[in-house]
C-alpha positions in Angstrom: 64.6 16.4 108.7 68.6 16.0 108.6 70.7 17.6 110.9 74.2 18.9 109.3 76.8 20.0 111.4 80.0 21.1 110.0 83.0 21.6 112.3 85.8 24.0 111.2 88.9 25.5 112.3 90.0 28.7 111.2 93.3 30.5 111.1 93.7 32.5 114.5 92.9 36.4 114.3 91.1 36.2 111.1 87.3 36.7 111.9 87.3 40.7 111.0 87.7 39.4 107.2 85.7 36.4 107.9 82.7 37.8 109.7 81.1 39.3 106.9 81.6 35.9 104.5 79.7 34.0 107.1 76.9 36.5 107.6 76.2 36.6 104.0 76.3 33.0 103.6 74.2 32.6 106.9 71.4 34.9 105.5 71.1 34.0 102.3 71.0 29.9 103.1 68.7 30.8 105.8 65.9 31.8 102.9 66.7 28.9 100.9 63.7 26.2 100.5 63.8 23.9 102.9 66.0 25.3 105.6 65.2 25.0 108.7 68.0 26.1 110.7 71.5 27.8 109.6 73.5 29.2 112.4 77.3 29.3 113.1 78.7 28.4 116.6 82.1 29.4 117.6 83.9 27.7 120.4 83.9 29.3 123.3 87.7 28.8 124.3 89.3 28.4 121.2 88.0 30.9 118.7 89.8 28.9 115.8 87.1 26.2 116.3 83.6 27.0 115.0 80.9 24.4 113.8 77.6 25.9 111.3 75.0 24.1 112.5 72.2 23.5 110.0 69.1 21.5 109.5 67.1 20.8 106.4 64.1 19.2 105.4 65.2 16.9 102.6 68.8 15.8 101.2 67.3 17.7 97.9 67.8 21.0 99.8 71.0 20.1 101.1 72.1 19.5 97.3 70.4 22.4 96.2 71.9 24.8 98.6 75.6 23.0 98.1 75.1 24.1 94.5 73.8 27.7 95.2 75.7 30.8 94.0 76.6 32.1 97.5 77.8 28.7 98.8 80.0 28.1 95.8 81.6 31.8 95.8 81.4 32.3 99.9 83.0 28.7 100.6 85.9 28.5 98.2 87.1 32.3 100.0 87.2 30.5 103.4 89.4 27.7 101.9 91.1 29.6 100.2 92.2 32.4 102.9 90.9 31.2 106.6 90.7 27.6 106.9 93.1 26.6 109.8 92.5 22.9 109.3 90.2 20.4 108.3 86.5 20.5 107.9 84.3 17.6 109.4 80.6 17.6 108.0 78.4 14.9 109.1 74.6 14.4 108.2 72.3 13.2 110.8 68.6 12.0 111.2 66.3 11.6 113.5 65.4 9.0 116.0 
């Protein structure tokens, strides 16, 4: 299993427009092979700060859902009109 957490700020007042991005790319990476967990977490004082918290069973299915359709249409609209700064993604594994 890897564990992928990806940190993210977005721009402040913007999850009306955003919510439905994220639920669609939430429930359609959920189904994906070889997900095991997909879920977004948003910071509970800052609401610019949220981090999707994913795990997977192989780095095949992380490539595989990095090149799906809703990933690379969803992801480029959150660059592209919400991001508020950068993105940290790190990969982990188990002990």
């Amino acid at each position: 299993m890897i564990r992928v957490l990806a940190r993210m700020n977005v721009k402040p007042g913007c999850w009306n427009e955003l919510t439905p991005i994220f639920k669609e790319l939430i429930e359609k990476s959920q189904k994906e092979k070889g997900c095991i967990e997909y879920n977004l977490f948003i910071d509970m004082t800052d609401e610019t700060k949220c981090c999707m918290v994913e795990a997977w069973e192989t780095q095949e299915d992380i490539d595989a859902h990095l090149d799906s359709e809703h990933h690379e249409r969803l992801i480029p609209i959150y660059r592209e009109k919400y991001k508020g700064g950068p993105t940290e993604i790190i990969q982990y594994r188990p002990f």
